[in-house]
Backbone as ProteinMPNN parsed JSONL, in Angstrom:
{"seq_chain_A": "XXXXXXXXXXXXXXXXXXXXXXXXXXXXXXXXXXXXXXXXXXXXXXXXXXXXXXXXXXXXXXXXXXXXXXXXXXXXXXXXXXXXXXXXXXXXXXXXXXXXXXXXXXXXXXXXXXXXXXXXXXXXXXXXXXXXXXXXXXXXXXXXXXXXXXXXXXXXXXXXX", "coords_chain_A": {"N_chain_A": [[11.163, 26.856, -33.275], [8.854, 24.164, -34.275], [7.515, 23.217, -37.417], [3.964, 22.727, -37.369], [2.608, 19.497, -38.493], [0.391, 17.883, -40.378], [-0.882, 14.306, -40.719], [-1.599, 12.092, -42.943], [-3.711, 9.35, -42.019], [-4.643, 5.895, -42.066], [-6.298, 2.814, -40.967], [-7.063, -0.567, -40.217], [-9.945, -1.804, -38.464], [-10.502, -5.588, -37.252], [-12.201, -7.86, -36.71], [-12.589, -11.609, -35.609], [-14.518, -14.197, -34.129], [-14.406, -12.786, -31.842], [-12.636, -11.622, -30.726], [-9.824, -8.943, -31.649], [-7.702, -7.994, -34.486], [-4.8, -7.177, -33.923], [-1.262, -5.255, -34.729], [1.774, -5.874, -33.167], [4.461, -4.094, -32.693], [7.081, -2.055, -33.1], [7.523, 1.559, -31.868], [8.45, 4.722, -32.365], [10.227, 6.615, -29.899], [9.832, 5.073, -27.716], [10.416, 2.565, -25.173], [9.201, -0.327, -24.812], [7.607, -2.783, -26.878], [4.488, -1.633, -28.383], [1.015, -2.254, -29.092], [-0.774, -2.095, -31.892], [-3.945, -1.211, -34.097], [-3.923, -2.146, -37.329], [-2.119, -0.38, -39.632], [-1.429, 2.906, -41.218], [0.135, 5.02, -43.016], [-1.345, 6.975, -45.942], [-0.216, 6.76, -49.236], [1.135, 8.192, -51.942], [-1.569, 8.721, -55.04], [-2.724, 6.688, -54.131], [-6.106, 5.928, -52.972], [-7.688, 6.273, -49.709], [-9.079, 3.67, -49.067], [-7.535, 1.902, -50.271], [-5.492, 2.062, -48.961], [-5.674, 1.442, -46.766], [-5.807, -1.739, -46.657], [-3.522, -1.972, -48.272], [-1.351, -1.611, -45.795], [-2.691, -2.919, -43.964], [-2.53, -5.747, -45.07], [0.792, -5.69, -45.655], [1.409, -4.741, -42.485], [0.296, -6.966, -40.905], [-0.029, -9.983, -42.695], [-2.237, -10.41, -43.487], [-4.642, -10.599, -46.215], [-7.884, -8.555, -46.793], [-11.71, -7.477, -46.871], [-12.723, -4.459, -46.91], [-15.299, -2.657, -45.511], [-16.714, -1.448, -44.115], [-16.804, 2.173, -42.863], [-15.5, 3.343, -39.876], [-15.268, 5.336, -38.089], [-13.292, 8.809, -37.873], [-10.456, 9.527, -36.866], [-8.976, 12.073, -34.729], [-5.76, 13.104, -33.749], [-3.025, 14.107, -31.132], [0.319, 13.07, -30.488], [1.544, 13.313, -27.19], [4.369, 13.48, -26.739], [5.301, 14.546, -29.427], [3.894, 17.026, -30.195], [3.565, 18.904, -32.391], [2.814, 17.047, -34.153], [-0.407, 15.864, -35.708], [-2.425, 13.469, -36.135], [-4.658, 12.597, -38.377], [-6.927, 10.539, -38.781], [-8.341, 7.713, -40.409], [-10.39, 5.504, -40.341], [-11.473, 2.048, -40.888], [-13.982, -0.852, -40.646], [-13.31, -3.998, -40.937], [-12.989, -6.891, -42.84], [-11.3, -10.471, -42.567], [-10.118, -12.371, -45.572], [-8.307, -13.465, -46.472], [-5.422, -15.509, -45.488], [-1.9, -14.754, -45.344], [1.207, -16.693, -43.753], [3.414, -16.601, -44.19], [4.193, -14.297, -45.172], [6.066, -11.482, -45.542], [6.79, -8.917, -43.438], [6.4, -5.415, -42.333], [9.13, -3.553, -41.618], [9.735, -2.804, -37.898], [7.993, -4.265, -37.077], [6.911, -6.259, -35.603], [4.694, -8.883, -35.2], [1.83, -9.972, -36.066], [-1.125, -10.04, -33.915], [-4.03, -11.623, -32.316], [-6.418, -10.148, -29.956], [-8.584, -9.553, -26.974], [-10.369, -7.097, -26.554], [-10.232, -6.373, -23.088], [-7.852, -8.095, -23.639], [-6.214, -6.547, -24.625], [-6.479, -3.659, -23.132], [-5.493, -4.562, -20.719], [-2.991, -5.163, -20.865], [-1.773, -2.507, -21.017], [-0.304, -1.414, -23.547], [-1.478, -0.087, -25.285], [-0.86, 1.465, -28.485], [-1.959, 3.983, -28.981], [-4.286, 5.939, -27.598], [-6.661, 5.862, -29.466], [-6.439, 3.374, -30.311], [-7.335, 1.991, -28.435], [-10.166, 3.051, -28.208], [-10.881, 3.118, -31.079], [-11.762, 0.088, -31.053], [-13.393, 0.361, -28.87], [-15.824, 1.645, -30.105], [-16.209, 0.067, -32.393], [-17.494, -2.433, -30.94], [-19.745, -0.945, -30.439], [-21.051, -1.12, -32.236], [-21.047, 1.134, -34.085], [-20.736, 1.996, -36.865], [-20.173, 3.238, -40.882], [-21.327, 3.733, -43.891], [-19.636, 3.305, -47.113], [-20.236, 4.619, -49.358], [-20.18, 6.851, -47.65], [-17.486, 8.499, -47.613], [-15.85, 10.347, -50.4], [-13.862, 9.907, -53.23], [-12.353, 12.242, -55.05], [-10.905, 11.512, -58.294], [-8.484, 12.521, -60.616], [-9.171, 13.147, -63.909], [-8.015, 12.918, -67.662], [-9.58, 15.003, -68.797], [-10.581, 16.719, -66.682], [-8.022, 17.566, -65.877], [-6.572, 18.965, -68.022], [-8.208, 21.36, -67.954], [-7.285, 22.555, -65.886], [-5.115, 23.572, -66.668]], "CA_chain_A": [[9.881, 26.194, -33.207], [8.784, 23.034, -35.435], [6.283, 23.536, -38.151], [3.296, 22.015, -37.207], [2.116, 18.617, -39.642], [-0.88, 17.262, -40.389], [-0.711, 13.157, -41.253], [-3.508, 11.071, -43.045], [-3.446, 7.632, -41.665], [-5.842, 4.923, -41.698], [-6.146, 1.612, -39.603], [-8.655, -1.578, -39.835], [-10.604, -2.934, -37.195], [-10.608, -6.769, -37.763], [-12.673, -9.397, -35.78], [-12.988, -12.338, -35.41], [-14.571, -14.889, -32.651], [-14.498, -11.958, -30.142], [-10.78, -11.169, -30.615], [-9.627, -8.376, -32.564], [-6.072, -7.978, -35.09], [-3.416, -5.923, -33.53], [-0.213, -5.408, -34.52], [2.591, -5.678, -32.087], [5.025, -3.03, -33.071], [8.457, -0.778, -31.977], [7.06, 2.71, -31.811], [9.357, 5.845, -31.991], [10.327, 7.247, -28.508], [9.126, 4.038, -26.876], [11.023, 1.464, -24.941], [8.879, -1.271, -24.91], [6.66, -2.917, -28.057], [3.327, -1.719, -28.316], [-0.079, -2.963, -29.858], [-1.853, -0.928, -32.795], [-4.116, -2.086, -35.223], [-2.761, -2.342, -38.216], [-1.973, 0.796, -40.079], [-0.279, 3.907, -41.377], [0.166, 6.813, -43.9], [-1.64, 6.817, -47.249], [1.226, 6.874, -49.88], [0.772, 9.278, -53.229], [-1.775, 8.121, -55.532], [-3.684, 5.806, -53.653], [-6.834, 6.043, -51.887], [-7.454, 5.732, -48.42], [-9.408, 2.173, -48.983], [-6.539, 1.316, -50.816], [-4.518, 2.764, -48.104], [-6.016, 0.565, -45.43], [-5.862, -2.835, -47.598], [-2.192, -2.22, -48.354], [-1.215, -1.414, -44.748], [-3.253, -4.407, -43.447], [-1.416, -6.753, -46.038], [2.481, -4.984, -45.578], [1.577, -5.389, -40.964], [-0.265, -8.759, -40.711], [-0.098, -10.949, -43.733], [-3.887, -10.391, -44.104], [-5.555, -9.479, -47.199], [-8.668, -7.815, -46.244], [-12.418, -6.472, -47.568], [-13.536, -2.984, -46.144], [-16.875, -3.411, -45.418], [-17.93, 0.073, -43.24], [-16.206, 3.287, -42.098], [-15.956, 3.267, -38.768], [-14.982, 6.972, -38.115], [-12.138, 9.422, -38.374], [-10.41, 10.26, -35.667], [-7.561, 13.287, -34.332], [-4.367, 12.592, -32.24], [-1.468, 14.909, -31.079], [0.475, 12.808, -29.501], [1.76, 14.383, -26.205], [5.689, 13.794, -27.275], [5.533, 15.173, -30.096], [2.681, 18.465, -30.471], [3.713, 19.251, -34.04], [2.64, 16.393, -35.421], [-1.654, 15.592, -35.888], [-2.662, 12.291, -37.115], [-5.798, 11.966, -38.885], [-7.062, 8.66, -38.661], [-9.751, 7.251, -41.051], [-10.591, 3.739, -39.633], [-12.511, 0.977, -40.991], [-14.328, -2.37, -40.381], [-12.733, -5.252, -42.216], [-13.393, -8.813, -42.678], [-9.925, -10.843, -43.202], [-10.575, -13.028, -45.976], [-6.976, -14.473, -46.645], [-3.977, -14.673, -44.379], [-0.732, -15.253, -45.569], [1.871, -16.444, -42.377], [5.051, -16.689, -44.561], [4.209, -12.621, -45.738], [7.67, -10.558, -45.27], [5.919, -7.652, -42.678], [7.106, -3.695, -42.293], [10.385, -3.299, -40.712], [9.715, -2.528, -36.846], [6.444, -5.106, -36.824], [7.114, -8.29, -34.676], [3.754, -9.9, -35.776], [-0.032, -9.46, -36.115], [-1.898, -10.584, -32.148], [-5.353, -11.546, -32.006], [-6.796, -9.972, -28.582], [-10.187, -8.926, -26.955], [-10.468, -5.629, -26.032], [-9.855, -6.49, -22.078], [-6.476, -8.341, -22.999], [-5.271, -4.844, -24.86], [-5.939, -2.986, -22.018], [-5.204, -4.71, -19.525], [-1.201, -4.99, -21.544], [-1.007, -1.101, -21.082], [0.449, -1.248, -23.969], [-1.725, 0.43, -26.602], [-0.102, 2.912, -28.884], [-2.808, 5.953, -28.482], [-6.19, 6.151, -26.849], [-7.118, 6.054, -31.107], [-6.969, 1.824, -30.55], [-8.596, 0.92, -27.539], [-11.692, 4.084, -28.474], [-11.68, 1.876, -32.282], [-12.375, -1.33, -30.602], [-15.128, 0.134, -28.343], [-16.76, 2.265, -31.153], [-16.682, -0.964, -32.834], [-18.11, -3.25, -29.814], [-20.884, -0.82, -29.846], [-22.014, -1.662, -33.324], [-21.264, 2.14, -34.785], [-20.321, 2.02, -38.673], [-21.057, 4.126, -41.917], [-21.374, 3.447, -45.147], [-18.1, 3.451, -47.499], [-20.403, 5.561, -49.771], [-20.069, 8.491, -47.222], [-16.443, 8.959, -48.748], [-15.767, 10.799, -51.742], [-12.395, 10.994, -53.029], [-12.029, 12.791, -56.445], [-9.613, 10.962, -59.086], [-8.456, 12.798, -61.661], [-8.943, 12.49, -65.442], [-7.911, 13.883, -68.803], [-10.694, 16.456, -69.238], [-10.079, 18.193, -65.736], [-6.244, 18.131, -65.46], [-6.591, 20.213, -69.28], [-9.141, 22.448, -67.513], [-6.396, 22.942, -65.005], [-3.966, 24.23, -67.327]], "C_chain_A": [[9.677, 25.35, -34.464], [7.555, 23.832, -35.844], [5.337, 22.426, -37.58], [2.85, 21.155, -38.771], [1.198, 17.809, -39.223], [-0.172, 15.669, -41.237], [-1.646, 12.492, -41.437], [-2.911, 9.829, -43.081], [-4.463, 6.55, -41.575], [-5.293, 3.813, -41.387], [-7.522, 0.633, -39.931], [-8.763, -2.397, -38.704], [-10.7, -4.33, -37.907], [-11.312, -7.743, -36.4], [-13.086, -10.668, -36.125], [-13.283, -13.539, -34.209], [-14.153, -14.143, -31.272], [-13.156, -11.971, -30.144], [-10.42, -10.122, -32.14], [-7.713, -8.198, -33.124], [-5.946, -7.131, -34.395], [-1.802, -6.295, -34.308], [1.038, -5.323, -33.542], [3.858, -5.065, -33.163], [5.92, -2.512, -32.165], [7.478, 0.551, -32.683], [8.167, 3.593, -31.479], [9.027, 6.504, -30.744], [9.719, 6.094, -27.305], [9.777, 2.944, -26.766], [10.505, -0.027, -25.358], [7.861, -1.584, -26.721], [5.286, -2.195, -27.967], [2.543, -2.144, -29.143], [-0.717, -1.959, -30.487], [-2.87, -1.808, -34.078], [-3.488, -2.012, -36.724], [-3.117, -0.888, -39.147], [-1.239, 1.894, -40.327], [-0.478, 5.015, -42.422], [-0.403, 6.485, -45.48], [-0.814, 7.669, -48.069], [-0.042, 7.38, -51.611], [0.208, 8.074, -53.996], [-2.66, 6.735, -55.347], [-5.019, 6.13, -52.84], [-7.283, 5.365, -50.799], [-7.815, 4.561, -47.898], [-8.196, 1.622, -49.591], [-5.687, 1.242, -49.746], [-4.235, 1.122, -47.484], [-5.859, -1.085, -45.716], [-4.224, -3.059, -47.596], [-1.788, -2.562, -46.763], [-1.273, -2.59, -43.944], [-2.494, -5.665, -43.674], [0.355, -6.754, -45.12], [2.529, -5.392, -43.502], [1.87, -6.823, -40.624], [-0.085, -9.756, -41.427], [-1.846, -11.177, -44.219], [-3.975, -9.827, -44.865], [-7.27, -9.333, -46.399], [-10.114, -7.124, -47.129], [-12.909, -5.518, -46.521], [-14.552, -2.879, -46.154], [-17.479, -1.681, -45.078], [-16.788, 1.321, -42.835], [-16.581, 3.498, -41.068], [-16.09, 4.626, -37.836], [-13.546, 7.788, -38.118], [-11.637, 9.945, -36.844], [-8.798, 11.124, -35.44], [-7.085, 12.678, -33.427], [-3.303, 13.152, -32.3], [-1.308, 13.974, -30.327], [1.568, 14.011, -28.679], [3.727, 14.865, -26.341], [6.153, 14.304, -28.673], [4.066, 16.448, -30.736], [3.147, 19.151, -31.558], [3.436, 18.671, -34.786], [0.737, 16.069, -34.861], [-1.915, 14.715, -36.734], [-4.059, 12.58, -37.189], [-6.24, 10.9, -39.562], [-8.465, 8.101, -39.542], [-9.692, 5.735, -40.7], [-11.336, 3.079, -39.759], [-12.581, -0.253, -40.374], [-14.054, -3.019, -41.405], [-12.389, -6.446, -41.984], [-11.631, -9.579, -43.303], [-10.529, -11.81, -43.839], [-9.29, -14.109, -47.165], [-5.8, -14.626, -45.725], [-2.418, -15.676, -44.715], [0.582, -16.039, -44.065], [2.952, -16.655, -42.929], [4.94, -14.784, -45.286], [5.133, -11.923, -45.104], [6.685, -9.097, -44.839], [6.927, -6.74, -42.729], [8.229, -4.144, -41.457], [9.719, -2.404, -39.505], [8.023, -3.711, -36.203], [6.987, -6.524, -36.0], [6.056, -8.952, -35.013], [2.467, -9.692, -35.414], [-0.538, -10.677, -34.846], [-3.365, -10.403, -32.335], [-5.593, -11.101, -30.167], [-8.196, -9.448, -28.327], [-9.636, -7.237, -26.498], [-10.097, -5.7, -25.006], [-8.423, -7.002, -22.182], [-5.687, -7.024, -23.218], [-5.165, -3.939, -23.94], [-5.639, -3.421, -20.888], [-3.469, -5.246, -19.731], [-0.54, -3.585, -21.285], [-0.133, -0.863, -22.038], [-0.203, -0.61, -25.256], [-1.077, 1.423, -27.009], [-0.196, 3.979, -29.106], [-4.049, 5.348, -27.704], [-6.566, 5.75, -28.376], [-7.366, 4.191, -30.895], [-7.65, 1.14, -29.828], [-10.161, 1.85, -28.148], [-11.742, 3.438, -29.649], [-12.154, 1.169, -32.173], [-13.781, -0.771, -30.104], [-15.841, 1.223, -28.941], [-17.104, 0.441, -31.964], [-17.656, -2.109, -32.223], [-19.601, -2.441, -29.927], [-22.129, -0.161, -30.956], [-22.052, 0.267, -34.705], [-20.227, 1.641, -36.143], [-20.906, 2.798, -39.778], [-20.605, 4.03, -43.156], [-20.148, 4.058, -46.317], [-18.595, 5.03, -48.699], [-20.399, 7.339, -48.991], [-18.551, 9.054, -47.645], [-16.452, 8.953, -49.867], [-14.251, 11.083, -52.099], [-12.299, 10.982, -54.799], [-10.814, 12.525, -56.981], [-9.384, 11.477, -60.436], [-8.44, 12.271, -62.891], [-8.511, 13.495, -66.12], [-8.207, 14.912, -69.077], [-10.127, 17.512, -67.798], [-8.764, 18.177, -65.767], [-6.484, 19.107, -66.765], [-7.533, 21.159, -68.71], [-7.853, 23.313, -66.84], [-5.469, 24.069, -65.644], [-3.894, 25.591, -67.91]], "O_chain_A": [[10.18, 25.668, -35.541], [6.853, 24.636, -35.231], [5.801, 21.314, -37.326], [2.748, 21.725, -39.857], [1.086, 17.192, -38.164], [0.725, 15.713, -42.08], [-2.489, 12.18, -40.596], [-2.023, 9.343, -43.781], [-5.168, 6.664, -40.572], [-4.078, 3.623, -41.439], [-8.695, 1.003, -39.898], [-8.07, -3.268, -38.178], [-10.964, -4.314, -39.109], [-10.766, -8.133, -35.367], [-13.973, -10.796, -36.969], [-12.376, -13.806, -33.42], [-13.773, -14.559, -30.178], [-12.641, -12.556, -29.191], [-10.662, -10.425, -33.309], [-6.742, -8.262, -32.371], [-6.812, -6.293, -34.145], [-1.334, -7.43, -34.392], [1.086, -4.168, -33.118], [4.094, -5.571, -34.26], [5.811, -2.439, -30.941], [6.878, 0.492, -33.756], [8.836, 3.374, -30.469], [7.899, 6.904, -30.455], [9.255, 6.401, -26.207], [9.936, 2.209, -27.741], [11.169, -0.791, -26.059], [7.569, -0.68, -27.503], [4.996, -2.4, -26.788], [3.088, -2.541, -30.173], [-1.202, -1.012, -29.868], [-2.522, -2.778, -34.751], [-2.296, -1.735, -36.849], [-4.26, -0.45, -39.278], [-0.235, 1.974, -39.618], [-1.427, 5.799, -42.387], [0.245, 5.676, -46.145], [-0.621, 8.87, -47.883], [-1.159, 7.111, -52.054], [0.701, 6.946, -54.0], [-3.114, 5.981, -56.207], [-4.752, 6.761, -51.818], [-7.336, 4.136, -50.752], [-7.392, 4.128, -46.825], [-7.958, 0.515, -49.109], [-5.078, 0.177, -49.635], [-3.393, 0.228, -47.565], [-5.785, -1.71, -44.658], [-3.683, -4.036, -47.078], [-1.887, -3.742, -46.427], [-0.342, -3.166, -43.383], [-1.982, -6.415, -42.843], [0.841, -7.538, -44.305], [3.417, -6.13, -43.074], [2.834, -7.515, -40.298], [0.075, -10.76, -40.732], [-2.383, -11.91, -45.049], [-3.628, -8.647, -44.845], [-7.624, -10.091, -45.496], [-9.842, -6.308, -48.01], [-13.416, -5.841, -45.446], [-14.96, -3.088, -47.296], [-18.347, -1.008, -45.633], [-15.733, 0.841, -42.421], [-17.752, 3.826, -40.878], [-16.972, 4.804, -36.997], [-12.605, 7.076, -38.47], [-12.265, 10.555, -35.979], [-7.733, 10.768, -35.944], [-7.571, 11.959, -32.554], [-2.521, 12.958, -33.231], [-2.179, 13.659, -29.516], [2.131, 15.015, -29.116], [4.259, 15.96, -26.157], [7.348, 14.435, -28.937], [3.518, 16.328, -31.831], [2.983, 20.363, -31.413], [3.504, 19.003, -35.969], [0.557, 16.048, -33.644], [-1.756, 14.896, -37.942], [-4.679, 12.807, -36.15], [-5.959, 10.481, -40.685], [-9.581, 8.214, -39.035], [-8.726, 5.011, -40.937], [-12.221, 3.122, -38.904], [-11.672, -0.767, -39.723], [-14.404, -2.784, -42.562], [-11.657, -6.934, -41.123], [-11.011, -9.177, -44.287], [-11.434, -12.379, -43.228], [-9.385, -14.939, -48.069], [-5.307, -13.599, -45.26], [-2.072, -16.817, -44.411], [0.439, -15.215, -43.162], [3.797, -16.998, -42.101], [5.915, -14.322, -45.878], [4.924, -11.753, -43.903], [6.051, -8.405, -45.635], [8.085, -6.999, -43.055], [8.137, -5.086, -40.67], [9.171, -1.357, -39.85], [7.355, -3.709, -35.169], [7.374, -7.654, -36.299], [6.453, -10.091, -35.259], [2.171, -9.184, -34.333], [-0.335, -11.889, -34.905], [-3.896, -9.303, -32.485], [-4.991, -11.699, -29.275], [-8.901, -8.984, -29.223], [-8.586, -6.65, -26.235], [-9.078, -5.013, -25.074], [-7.634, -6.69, -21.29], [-4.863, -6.502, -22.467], [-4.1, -3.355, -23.734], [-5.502, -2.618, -19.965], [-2.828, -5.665, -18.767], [0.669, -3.354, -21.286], [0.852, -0.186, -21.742], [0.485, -0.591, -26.277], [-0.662, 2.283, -26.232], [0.641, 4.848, -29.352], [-4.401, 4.202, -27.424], [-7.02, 4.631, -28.136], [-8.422, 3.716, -31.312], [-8.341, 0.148, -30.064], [-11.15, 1.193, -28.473], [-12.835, 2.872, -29.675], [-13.138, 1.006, -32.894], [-14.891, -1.095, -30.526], [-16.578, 1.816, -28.153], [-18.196, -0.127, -31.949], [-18.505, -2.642, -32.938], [-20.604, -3.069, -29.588], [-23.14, 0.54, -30.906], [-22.754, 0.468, -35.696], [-19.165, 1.018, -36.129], [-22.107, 3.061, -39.701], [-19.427, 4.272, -43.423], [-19.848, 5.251, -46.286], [-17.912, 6.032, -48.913], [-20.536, 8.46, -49.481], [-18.554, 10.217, -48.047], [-16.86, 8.019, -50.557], [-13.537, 11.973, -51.636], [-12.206, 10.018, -55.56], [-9.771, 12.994, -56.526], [-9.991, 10.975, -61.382], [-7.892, 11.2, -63.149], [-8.469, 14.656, -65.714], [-7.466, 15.783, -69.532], [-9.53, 18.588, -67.823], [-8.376, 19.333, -65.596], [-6.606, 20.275, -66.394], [-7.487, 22.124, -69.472], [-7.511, 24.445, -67.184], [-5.198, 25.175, -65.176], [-2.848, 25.987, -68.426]]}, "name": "protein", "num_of_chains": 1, "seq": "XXXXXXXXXXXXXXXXXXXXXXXXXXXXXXXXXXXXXXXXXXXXXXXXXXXXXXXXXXXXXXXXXXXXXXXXXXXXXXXXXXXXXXXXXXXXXXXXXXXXXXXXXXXXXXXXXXXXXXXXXXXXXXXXXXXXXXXXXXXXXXXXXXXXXXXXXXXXXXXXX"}
């Protein structure tokens, strides 16, 4: 039996003119491409706005400001039930976009779409991207101050010790 793992991942919603970023993407265990927004694993040392900023950048060629937290959301997927993504997912305004930016290895290229062309592609890469879009469509967001993420300093790491 596999150990079960927990994964913290975040993802930004992006709109503009009634079309939202996706990335088009190879996905492990999956023949065809699918569409996600852009996103992935927050790497040691960063926090998860940072996360989502890098991520955004490294997919699409967009830099990006984080404006709202849109909410957090759980996902086993069904081929693999050992692994649990936890998804922190914001709203974010693109406010540069590179198109010569060298993207992640397995990314084919950042797709503007509405919500109806994504699903009607069958090709999203959880329930987690079409349920972002229509949390987003239906105006829910929360303030960046509702995250707290504690960065160590000098004084507590010597407490530690």
């Amino acid at each position: 039996m596999t150990a079960w793992t927990a994964h913290v991942t975040v993802a930004t919603v992006v709109e503009k003119d009634g079309k939202f970023l996706f990335v088009e993407e190879h996905a492990e265990g999956v023949m065809h491409t699918v569409f996600n927004q852009p996103a992935g694993h927050v790497e040691c040392g960063e926090s998860i706005i940072e996360a989502a900023i890098r991520e955004t950048m490294e997919e699409t060629g967009h830099t990006v400001e984080v404006k709202h937290l849109l909410g957090i959301y759980t996902y086993t997927p069904p081929m693999f039930p050992d692994r649990t993504y936890y998804r922190f997912c914001f709203l974010a305004n693109s406010i540069a976009y590179d198109p010569n930016a060298t993207l992640d290895t397995g990314i084919v290229g950042p797709v503007w779409m509405t919500l109806d062309e994504l699903i009607e592609s069958a090709r999203a890469r959880s329930p987690l991207v079409i349920k972002a879009v229509q949390d987003a469509l239906s105006g829910q967001k929360y303030p960046l101050s509702l995250i707290y993420e504690h960065q160590n300093s000098p004084l507590i790491s010597n407490l530690d010790a």
